[in-house]
C-alpha positions as CSV (number, residue, x, y, z in Angstrom):
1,X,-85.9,87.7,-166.0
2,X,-87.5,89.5,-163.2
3,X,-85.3,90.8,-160.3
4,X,-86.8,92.7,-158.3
5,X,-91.0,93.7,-157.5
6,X,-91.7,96.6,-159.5
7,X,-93.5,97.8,-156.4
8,X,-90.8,98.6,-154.7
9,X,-89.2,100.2,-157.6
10,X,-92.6,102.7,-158.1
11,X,-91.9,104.0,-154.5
12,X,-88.3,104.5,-154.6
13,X,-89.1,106.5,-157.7
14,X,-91.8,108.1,-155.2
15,X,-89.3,109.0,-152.4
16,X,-86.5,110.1,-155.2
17,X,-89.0,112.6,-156.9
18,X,-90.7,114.2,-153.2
19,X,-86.6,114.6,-152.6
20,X,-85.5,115.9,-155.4
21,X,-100.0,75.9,-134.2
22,X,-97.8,75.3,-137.3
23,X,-97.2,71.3,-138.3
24,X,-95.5,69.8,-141.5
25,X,-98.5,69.3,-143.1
26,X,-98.6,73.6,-143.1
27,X,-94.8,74.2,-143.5
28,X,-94.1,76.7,-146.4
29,X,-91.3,74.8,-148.4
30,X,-93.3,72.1,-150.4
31,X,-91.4,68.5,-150.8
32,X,-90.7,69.3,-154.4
33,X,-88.9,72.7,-153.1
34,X,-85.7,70.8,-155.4
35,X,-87.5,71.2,-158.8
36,X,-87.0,75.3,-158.7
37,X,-83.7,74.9,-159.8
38,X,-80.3,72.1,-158.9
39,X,-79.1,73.7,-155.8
40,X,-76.0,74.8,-155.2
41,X,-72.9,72.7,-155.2
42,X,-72.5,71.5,-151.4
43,X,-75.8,73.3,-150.3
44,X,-78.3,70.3,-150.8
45,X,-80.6,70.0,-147.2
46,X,-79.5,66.2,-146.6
47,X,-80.1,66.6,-143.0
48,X,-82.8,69.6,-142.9
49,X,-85.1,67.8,-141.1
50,X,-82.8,67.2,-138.1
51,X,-82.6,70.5,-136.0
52,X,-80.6,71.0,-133.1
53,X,-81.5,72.7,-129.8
54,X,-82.1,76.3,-130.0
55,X,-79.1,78.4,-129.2
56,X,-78.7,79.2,-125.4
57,X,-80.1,82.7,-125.1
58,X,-81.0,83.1,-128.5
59,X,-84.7,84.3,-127.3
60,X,-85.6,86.9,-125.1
61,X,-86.3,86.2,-121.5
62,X,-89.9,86.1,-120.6
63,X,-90.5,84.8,-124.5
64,X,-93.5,82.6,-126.0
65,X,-91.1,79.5,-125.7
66,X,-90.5,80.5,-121.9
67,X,-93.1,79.0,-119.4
68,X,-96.2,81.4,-118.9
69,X,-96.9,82.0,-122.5
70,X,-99.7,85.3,-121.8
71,X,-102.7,85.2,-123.9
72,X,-101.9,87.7,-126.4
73,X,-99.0,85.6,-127.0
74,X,-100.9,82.5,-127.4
75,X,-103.7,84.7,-129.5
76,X,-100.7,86.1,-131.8
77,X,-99.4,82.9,-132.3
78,X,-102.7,81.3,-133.5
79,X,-103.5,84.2,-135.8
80,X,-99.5,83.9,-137.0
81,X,-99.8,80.0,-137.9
82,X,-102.9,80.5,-139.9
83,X,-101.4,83.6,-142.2
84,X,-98.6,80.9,-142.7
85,X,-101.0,78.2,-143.9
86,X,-103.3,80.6,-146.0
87,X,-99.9,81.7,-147.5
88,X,-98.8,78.0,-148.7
89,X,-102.3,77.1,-149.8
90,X,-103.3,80.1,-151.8
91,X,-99.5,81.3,-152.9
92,X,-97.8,77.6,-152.8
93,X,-96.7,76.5,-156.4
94,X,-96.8,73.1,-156.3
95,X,-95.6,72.8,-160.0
96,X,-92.2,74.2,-159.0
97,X,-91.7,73.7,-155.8
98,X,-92.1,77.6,-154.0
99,X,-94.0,80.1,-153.8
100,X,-95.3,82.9,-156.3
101,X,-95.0,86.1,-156.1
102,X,-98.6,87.2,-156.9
103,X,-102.1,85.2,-156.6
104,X,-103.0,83.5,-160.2
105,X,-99.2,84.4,-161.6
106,X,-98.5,84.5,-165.1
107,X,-95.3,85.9,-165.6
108,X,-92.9,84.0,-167.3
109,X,-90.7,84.3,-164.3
110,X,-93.5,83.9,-161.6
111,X,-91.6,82.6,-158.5
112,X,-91.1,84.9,-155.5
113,X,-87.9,87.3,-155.1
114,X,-86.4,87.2,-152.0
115,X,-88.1,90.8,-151.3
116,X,-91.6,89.4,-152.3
117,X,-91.0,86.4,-149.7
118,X,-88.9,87.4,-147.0
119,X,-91.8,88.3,-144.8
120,X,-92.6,84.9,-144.7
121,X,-89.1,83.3,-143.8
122,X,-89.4,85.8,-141.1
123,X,-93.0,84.7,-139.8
124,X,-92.3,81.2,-140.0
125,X,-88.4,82.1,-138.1
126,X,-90.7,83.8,-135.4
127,X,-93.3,81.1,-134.8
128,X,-90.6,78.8,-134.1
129,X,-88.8,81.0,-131.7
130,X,-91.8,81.6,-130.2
131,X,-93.1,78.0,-129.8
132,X,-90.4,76.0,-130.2
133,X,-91.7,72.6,-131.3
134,X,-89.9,70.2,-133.0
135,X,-92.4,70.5,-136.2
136,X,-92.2,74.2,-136.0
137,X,-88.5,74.1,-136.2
138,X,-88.5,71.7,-138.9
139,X,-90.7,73.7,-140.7
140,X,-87.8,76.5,-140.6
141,X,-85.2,73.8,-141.5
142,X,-87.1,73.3,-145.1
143,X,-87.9,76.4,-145.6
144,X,-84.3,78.1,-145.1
145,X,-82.9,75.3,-147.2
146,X,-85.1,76.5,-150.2
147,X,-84.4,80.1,-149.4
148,X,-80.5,78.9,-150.2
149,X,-81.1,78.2,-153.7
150,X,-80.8,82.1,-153.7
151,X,-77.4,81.7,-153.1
152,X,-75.6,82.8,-157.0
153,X,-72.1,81.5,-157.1
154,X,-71.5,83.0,-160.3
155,X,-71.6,86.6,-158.7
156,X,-68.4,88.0,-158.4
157,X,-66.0,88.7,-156.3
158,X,-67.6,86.4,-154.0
159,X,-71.2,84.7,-154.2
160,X,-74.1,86.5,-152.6
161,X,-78.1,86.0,-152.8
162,X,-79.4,87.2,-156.1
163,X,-83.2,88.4,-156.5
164,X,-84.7,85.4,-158.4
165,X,-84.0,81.4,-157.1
166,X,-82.0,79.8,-159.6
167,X,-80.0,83.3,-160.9
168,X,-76.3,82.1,-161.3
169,X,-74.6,84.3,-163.5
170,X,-72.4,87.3,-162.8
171,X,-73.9,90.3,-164.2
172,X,-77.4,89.1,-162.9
173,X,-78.9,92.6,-161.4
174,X,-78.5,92.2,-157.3
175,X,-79.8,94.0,-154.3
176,X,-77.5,94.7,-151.1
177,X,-80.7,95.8,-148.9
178,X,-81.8,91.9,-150.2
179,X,-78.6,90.3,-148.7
180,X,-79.2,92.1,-145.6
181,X,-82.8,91.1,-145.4
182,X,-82.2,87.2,-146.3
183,X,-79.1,87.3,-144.0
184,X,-81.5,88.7,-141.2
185,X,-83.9,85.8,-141.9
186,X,-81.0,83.5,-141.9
187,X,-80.1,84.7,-138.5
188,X,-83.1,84.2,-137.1
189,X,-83.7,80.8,-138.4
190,X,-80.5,80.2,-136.3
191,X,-82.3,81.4,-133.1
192,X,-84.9,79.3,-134.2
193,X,-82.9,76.2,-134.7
194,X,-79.8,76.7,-133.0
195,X,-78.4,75.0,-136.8
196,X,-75.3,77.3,-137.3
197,X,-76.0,76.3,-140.9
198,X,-78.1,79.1,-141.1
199,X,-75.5,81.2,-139.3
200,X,-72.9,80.2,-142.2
201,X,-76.0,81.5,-145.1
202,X,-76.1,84.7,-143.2
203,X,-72.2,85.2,-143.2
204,X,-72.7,84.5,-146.6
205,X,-74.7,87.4,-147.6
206,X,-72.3,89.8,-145.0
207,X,-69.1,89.2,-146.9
208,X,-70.8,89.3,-150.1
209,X,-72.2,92.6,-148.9
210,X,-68.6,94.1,-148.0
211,X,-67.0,93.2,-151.1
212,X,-69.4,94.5,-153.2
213,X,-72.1,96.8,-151.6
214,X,-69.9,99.3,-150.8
215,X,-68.4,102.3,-152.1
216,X,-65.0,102.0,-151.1
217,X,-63.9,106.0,-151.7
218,X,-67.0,107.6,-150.0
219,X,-68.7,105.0,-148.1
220,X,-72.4,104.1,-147.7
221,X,-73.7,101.0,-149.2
222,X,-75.2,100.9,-153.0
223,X,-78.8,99.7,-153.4
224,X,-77.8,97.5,-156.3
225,X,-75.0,96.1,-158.4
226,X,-76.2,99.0,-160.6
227,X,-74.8,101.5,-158.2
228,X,-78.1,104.1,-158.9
229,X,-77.3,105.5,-155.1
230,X,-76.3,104.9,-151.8
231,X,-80.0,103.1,-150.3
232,X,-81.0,103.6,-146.4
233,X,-82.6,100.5,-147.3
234,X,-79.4,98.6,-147.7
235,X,-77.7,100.4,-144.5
236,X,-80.3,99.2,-142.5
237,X,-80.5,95.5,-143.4
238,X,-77.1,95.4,-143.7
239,X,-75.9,96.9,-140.6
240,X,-78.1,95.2,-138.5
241,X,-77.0,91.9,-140.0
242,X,-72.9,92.8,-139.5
243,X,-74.2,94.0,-135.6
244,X,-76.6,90.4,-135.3
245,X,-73.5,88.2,-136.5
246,X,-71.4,89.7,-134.3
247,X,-73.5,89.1,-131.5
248,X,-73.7,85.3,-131.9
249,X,-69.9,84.5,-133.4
250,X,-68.1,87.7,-131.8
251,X,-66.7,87.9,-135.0
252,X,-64.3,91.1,-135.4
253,X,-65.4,90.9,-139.6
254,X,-68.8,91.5,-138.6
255,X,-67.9,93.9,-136.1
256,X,-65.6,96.2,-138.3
257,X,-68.3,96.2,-141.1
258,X,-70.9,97.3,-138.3
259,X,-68.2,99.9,-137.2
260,X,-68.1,101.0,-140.5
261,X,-71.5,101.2,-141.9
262,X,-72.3,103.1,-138.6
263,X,-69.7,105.9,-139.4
264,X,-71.3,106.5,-142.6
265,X,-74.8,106.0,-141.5
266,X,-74.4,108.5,-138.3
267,X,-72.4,111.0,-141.0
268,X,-73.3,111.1,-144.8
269,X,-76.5,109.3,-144.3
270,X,-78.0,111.4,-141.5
271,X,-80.2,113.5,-142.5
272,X,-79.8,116.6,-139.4
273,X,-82.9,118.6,-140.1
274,X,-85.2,115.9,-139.5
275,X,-83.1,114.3,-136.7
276,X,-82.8,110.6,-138.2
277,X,-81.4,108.8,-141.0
278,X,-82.1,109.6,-145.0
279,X,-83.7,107.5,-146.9
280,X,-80.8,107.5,-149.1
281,X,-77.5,109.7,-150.7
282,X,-79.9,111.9,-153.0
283,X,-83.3,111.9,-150.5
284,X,-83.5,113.0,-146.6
285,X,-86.6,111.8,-146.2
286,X,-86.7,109.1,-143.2
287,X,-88.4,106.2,-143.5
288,X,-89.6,103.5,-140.8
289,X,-88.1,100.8,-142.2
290,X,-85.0,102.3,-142.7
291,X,-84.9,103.8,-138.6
292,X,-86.4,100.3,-137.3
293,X,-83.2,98.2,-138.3
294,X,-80.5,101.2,-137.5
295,X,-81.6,102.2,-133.9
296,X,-82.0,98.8,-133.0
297,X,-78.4,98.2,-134.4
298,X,-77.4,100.7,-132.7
299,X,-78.9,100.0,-129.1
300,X,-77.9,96.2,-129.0
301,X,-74.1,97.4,-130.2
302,X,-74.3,100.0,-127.2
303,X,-74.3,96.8,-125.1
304,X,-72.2,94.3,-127.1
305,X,-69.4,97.0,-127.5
306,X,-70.2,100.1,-125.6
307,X,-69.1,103.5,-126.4
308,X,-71.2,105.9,-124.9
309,X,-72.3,108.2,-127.6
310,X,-74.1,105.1,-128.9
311,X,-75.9,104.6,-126.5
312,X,-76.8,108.3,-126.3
313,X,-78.0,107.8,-129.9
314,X,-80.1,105.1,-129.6
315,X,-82.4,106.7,-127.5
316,X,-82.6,109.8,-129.3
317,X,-83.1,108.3,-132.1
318,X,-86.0,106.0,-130.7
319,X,-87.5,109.1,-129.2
320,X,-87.8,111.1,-132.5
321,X,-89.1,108.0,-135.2
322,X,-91.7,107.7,-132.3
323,X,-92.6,111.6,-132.9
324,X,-92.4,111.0,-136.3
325,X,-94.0,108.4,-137.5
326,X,-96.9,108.2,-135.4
327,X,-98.7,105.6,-133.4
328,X,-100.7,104.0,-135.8
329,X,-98.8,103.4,-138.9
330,X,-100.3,103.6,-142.5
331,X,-97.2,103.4,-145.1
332,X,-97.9,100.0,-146.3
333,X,-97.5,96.9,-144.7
334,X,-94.5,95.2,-145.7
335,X,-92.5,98.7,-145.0
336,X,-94.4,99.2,-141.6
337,X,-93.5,95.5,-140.3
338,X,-89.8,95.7,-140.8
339,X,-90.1,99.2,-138.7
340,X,-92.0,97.3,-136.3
341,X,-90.2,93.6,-135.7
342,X,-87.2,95.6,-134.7
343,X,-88.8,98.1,-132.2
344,X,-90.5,95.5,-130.7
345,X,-86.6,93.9,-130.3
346,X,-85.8,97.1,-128.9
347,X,-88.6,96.9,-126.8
348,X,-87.1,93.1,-125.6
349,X,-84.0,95.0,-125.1
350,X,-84.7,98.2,-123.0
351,X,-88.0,97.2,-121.4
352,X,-89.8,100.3,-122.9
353,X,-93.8,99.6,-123.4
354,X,-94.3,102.2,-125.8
355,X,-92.7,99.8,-128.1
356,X,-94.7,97.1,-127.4
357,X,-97.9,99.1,-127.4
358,X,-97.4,100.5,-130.9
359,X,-96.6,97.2,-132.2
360,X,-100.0,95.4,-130.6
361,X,-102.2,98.6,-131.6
362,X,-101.0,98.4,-135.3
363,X,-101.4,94.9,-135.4
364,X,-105.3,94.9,-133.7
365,X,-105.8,97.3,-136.4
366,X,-104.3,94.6,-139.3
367,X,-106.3,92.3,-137.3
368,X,-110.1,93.7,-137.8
369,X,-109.2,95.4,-141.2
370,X,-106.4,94.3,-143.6
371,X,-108.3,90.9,-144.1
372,X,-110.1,90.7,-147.7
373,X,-112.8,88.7,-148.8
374,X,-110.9,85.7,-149.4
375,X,-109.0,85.3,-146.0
376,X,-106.0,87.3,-147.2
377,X,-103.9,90.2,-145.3
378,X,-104.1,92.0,-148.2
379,X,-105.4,94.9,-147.5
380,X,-103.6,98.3,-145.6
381,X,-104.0,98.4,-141.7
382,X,-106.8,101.0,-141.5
383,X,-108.7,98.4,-144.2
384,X,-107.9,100.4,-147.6
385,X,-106.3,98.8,-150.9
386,X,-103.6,99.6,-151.4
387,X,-101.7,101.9,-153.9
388,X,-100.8,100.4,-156.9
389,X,-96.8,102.1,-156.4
390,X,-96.6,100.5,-152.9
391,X,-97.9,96.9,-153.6
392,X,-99.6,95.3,-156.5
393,X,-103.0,93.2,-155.9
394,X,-102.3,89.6,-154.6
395,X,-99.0,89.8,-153.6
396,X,-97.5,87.2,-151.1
397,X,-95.6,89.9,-149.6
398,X,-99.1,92.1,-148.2
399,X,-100.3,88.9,-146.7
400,X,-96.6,88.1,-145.4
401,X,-95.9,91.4,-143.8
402,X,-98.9,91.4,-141.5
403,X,-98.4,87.5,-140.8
404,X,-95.0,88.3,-139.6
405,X,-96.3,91.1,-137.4
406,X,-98.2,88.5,-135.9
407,X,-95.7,86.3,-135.5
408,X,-93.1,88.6,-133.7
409,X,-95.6,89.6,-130.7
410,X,-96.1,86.0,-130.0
411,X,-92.7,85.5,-129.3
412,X,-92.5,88.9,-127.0
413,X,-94.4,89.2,-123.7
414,X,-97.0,92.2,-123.2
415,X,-95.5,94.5,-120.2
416,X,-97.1,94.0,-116.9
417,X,-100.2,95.5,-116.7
């Protein structure tokens, strides 16, 4: 079975070697979402379709679903809703229920992992937030009820979100930087929502993460069940997921794991010389998507549970990914999003328009370029294809990553003029 995009494999190899309006009839979980596989025991959606109120103060102030949505927010949200339909119509697999990974898949196993498809959970998590209509938030209802039948129960020592829906057995190959990820989308479906079944998924994929991801001699968090090396990746998603859970349940689980990941993350996996975090145990070199999750972790921890040196950090750290990674942005986009949903939370957080200005710049950019000739973002930001060891052609992920770019600046205001 295939576990994991071998995209994503290429350019860990890459780093390693340089080292060393959305309605129902457009919602992305098709009414046969069941035939992928028999759910879990005790997670079948009977209720999916009947959302609560969003959570009090689960957006920011000023947001899309505030009065006096700005035009860019309105314009983002438009553009945002139709990535979302493109991606159902030309990725939807009606035969089974999801999505596929690719455009005109033919692999035997040709469903999306939860790395090809998270993107999209997170789009369709943001539109909601942003506009928070009772079709919108249904449409997040369905969707995160598919994205449970990730869940493996057979995975021991307790059950955590394996790659492929439908994985149940123990030795099945799992990601931690996954579980972080899906536990992320999870959260934000909760903001979406305010259903705290999506909180419970997201604690899911935390504990599974802290009995399993970690080494429990050193520290630091493995990329897989394989144990290859400790994964910035993984330290990322996973941190910001303990710090995000123990914002909305003040849970002192998911603030000692965040407490924890943090020590390692601001020792071991520092790198000093360039001044931010290493892409992993046996590479320095930083990467966006890796700094995006952690600084933002770090900043909204400064104010949940402040200890000054933090909060010191935080800003440090912000200052120097800005220096190095440039304004416009041309990794690839499903890296460059993640980097950019979460300094655009930062940006919600401190009120700094540099934030918000790299985010809108990149995305008019992905706007006037990354489209191809069939309506697809699939394309890089400055209009290029892409290379084969960052993305392979037609992948729901490409078209995903630039939707969800979209999708996050409609739910945050532009800064006064």
């Amino acid at each position: 079975m295939r576990t994991c995009s071998s995209a994503r494999a290429a350019f860990l190899l890459v780093i390693c070697a340089a080292a060393c309006t959305l309605t129902a009839a457009s919602a992305p979980v098709p009414a046969g979402a069941s035939q992928v596989s028999s759910p879990p025991a005790g997670s079948s959606p009977a209720h999916a379709s009947q959302v609560p109120s969003p959570p009090a103060g689960s957006r920011p102030a000023g947001a899309a679903a505030q009065a006096g949505v700005s035009p860019a927010q309105h314009d983002y949200l438009q553009l945002a809703q139709a990535g979302i339909a493109r991606a159902k119509l030309r990725f939807g697999d009606r035969r089974r229920g999801w999505y596929d990974a690719r455009l005109g898949d033919r692999d035997r196993y040709p469903l999306a992992t939860i790395w090809d498809i998270v993107p999209l959970f997170e789009a369709l998590d943001a539109v909601a937030i942003a506009q928070p209509s009772g079709a919108n938030r249904r449409a997040v209802a369905r969707f995160a009820a598919g994205a449970e039948r990730y869940l493996n129960r057979g995975l021991r020592p307790v059950p955590g979100y394996s790659p492929y829906p439908g994985d149940r057995t123990s030795n099945t190959k799992t990601w931690f930087d996954d579980n972080g990820g899906w536990g992320l989308a999870f959260v934000n479906a909760y903001r979406a929502t305010g259903s705290r079944r999506w909180l419970r998924d997201a604690q899911r994929a935390l504990a599974y993460i802290a009995a399993a991801g970690g080494d429990r001699r050193s520290g630091g968090i493995w990329w897989n069940t394989s144990h290859p090396y400790k994964a910035g990746e993984a330290l990322a998603s996973d941190t910001l997921l303990a710090v995000l859970l123990y914002q909305h349940t003040r849970s002192p689980f998911a603030l000692a794991q965040a407490r924890r990941f943090l020590a390692w993350a601001n020792g071991a996996g520092f790198s000093a010389p360039d001044g931010l975090y290493a892409a992993s145990d046996i590479s320095p070199i930083p990467i966006d998507y890796i700094e995006g999750p952690l600084i933002y972790a770090q900043a909204l921890l400064c104010r949940l549970a402040p200890i000054t040196p933090e909060c010191e950090l935080a800003e440090r750290l912000k200052a120097r990914a800005l220096t190095r990674f440039g304004y416009l942005l041309d990794f690839s986009p499903q890296y460059d999003a993640i980097y950019l949903q979460w300094m655009l939370e930062l940006y919600a957080l401190d009120g700094d328009a540099t934030l918000y200005r790299l985010a809108a710049d990149n995305a008019r950019n992905a706007r006037t370029r990354a489209l191809d000739g069939e309506g697809l973002y699939l394309l890089s930001w400055n209009g290029e294809t892409l290379p084969r060891q960052y993305a392979r052609p037609g992948m729901l992920q490409t078209h995903a990553a630039t939707t969800s770019l979209f999708a996050w600046l409609a739910v945050h205001p532009p800064p006064p003029a």
